[in-house]
The first five atom37 places (N, CA, C, CB, O) and aatype in JSON, in Angstrom:
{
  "aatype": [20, 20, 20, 20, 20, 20, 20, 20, 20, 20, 20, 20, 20, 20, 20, 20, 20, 20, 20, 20, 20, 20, 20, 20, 20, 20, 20, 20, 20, 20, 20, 20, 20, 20, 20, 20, 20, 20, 20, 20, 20, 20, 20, 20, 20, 20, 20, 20, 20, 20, 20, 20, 20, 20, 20, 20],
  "atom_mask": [
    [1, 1, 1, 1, 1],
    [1, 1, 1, 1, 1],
    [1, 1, 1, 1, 1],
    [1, 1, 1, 1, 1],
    [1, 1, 1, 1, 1],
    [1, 1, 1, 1, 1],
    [1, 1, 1, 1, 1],
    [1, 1, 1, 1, 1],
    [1, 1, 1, 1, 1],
    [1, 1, 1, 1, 1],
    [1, 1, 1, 1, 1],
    [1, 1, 1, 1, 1],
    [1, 1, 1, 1, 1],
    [1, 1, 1, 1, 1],
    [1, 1, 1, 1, 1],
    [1, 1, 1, 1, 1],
    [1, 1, 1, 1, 1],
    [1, 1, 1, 1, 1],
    [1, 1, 1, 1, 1],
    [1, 1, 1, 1, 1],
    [1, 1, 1, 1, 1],
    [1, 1, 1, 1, 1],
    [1, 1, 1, 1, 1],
    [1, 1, 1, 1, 1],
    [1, 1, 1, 1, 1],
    [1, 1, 1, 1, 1],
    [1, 1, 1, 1, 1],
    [1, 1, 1, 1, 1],
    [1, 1, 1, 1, 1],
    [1, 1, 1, 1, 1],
    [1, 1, 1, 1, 1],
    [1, 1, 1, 1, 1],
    [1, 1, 1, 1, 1],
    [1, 1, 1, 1, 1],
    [1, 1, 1, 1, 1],
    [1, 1, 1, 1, 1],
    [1, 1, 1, 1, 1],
    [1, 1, 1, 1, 1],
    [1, 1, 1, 1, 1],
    [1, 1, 1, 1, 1],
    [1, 1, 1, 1, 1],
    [1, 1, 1, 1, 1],
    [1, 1, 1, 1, 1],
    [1, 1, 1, 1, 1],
    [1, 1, 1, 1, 1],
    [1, 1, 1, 1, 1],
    [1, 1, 1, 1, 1],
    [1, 1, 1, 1, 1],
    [1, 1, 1, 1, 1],
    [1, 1, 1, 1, 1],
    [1, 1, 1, 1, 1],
    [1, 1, 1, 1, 1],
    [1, 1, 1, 1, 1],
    [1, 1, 1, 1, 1],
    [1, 1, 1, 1, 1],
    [1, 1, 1, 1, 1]
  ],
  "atom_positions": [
    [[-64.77, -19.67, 8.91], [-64.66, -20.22, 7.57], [-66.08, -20.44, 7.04], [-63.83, -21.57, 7.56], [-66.9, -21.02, 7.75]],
    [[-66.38, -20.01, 5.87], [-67.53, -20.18, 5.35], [-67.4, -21.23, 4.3], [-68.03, -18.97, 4.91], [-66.38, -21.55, 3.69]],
    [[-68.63, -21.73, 4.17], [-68.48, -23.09, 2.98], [-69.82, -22.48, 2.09], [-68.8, -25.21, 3.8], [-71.01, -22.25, 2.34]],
    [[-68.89, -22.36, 0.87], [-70.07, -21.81, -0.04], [-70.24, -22.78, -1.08], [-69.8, -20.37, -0.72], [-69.32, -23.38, -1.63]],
    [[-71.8, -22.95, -1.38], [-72.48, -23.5, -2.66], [-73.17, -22.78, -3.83], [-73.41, -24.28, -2.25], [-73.78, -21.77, -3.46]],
    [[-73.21, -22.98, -4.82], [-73.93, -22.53, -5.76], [-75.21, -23.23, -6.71], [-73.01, -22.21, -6.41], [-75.0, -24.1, -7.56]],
    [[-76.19, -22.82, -6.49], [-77.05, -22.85, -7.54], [-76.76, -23.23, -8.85], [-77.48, -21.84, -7.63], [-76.1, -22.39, -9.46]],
    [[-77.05, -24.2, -9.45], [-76.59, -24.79, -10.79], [-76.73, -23.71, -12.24], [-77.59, -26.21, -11.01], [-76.07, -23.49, -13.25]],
    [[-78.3, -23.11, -11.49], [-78.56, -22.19, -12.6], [-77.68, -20.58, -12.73], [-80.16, -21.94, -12.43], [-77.84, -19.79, -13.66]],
    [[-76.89, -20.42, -11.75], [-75.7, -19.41, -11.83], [-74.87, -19.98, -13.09], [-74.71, -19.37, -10.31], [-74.95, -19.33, -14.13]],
    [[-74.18, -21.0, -13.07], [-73.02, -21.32, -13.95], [-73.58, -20.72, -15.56], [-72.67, -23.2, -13.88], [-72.81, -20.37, -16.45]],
    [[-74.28, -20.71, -15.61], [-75.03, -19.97, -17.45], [-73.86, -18.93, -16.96], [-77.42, -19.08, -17.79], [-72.69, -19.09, -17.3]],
    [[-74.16, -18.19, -16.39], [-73.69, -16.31, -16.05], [-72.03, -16.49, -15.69], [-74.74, -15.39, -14.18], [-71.14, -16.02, -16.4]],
    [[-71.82, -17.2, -14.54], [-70.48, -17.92, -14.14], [-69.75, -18.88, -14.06], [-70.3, -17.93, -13.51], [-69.43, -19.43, -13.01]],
    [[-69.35, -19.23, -15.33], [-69.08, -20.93, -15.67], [-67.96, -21.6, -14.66], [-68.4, -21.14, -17.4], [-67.88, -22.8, -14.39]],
    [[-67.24, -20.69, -14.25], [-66.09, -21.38, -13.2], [-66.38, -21.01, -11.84], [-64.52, -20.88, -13.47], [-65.65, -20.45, -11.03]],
    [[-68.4, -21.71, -11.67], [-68.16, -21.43, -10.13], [-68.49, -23.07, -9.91], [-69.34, -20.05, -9.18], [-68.86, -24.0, -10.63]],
    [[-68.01, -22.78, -7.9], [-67.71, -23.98, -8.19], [-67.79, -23.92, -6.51], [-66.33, -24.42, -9.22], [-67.68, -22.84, -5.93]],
    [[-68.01, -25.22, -5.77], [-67.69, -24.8, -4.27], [-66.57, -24.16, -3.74], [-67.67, -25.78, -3.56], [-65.39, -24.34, -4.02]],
    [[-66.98, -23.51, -3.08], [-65.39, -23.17, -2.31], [-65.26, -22.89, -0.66], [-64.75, -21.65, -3.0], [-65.84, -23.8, -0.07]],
    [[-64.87, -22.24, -0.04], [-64.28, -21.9, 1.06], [-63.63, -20.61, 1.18], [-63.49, -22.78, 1.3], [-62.64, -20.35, 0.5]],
    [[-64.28, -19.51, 2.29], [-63.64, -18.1, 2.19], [-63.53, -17.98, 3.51], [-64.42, -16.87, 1.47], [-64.49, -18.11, 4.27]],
    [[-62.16, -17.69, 3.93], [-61.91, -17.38, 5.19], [-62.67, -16.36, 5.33], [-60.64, -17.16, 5.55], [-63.04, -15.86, 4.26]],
    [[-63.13, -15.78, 6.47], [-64.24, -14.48, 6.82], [-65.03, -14.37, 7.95], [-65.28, -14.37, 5.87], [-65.75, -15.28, 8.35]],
    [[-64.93, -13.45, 8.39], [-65.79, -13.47, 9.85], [-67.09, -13.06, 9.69], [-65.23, -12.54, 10.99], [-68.07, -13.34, 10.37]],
    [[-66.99, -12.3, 8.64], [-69.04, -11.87, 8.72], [-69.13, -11.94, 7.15], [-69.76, -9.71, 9.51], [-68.35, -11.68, 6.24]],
    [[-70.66, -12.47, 7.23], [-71.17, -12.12, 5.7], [-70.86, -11.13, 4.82], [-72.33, -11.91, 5.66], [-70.72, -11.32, 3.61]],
    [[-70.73, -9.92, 5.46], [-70.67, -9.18, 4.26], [-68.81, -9.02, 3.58], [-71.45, -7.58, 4.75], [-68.34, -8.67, 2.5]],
    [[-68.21, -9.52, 4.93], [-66.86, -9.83, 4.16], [-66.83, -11.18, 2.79], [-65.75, -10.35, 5.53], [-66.08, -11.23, 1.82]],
    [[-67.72, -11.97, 3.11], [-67.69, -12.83, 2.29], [-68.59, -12.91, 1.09], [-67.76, -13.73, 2.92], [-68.84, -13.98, 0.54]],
    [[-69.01, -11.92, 0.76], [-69.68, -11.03, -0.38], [-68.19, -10.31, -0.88], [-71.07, -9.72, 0.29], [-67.67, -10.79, -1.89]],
    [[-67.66, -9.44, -0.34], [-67.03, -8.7, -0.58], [-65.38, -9.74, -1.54], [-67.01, -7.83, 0.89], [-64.74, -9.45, -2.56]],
    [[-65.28, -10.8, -0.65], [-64.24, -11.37, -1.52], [-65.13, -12.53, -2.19], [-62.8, -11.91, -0.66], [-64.38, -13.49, -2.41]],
    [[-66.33, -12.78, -2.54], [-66.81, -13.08, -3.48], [-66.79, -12.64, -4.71], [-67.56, -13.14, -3.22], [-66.73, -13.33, -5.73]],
    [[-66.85, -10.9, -4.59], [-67.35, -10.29, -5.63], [-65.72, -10.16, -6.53], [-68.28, -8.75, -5.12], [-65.7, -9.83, -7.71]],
    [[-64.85, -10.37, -6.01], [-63.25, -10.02, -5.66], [-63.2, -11.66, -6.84], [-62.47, -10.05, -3.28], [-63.01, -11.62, -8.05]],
    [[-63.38, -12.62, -6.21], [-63.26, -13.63, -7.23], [-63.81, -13.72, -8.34], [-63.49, -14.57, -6.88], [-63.2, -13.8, -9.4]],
    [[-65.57, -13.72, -8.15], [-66.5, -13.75, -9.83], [-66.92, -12.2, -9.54], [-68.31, -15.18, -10.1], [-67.62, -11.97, -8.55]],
    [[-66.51, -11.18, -10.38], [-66.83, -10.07, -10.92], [-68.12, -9.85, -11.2], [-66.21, -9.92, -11.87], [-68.36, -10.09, -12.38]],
    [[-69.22, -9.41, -10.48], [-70.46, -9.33, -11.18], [-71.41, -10.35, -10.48], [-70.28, -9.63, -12.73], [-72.53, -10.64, -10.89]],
    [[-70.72, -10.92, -9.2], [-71.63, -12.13, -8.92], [-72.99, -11.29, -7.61], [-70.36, -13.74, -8.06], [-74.18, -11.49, -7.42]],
    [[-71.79, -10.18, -6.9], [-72.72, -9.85, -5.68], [-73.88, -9.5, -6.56], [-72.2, -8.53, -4.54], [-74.8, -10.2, -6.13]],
    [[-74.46, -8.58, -7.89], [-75.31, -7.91, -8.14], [-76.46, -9.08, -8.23], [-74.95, -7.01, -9.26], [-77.62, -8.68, -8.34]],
    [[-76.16, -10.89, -8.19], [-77.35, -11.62, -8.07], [-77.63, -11.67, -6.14], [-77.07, -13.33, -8.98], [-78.71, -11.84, -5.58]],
    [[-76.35, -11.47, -5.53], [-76.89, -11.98, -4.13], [-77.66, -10.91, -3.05], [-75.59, -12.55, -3.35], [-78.29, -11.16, -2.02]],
    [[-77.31, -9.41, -3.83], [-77.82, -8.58, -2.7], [-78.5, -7.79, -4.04], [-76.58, -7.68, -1.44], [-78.14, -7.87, -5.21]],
    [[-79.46, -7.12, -3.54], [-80.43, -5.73, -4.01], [-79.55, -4.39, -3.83], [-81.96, -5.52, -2.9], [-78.46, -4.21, -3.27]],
    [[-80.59, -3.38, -4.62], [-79.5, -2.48, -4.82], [-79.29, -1.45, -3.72], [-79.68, -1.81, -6.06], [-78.6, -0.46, -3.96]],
    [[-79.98, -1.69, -2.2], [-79.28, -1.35, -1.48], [-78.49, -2.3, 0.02], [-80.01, -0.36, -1.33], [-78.47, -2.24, 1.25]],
    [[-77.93, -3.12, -1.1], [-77.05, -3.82, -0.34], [-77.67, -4.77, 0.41], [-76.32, -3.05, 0.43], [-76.83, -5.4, 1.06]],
    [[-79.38, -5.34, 0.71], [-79.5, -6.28, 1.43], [-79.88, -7.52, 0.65], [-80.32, -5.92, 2.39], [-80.13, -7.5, -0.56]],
    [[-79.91, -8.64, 1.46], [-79.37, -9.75, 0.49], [-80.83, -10.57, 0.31], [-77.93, -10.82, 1.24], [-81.75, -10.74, 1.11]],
    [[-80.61, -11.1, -1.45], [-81.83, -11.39, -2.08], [-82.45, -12.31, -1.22], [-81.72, -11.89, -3.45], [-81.69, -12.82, -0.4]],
    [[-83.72, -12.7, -1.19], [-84.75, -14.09, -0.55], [-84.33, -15.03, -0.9], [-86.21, -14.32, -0.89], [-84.09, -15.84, -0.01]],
    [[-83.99, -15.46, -2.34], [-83.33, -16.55, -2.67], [-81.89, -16.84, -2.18], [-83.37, -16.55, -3.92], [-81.32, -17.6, -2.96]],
    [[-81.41, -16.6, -1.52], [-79.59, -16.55, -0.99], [-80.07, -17.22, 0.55], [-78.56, -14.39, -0.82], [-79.22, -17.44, 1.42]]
  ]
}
């Protein structure tokens, strides 16, 4: 189980984020049903070949 937080300065871009909880065994599953919930969110957490930003 992962426990996810967000950065305040996301909500501009994604107004209904919010903490949550994603069942998941590895990171990149929990990208994957991230991106599945806010549409458009992985393109702030990973680069464009898929590895994940410094700030994350």
């Amino acid at each position: 189980m992962a426990h996810i937080r967000f950065a305040s300065h996301l909500k501009q871009f994604f107004p209904k984020l919010c903490a949550l909880e994603i069942d998941a065994a590895t990171v990149a599953e929990v990208l994957r049903k991230l991106e599945t919930i806010h549409p458009g969110l992985s393109s702030y957490l990973v680069d464009e070949h898929g590895a994940m930003r410094k700030h994350v």
